[in-house]
C-alpha positions as CSV (number, residue, x, y, z in Angstrom):
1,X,108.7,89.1,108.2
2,X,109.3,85.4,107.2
3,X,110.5,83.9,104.6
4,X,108.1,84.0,101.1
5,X,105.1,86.1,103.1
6,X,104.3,89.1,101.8
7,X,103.7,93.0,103.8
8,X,100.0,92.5,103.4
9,X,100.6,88.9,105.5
10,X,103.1,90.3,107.7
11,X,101.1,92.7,109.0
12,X,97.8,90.8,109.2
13,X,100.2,88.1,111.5
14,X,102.0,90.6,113.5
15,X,98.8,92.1,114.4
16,X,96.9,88.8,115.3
17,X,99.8,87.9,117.3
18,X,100.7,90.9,119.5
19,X,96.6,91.7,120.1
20,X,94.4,89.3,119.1
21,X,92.6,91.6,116.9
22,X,92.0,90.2,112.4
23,X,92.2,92.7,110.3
24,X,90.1,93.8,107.4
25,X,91.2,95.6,104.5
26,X,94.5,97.2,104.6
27,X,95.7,100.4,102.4
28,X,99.1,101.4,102.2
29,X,99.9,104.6,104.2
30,X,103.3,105.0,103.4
31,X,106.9,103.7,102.5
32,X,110.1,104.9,104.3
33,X,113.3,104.8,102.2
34,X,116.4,106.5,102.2
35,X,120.1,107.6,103.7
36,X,118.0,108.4,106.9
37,X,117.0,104.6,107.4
38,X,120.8,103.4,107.2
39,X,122.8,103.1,110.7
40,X,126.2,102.5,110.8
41,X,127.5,101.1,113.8
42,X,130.9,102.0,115.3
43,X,132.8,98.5,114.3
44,X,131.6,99.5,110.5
45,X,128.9,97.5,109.9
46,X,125.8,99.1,108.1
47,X,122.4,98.3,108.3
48,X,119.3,99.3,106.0
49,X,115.9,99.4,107.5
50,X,113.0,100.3,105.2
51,X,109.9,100.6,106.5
52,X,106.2,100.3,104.9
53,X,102.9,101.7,107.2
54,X,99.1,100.1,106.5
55,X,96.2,101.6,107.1
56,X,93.4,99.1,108.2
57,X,90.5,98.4,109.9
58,X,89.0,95.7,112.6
59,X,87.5,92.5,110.4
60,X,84.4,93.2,112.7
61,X,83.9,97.0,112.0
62,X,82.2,97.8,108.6
């Protein structure tokens, strides 16, 4: 994710980037929050990764 874009953008970019493919319109699927996202690593430091799922279609499918 860069700085100042927003999921919606993020996803539309990663997606463009990694296959070539544009997407259409986008729904949220789901979030992913909690203790279960955290890892803590063995020299203490802890890390928090929260994770958000789109549901979307090709631009060129109706």
């Amino acid at each position: 994710m860069e700085l100042g874009e927003t999921f919606e953008e993020t996803v539309r970019r990663e997606t463009k980037e990694e296959s070539g493919l544009l997407l259409g319109k986008l729904e949220l699927f789901q979030l992913y929050s909690g203790r279960d996202r955290m890892i803590e690593y063995p020299s203490g430091d802890v890390c928090f990764g929260p994770g958000i799922s789109f549901e979307g279609l090709r631009k060129d499918i109706k």
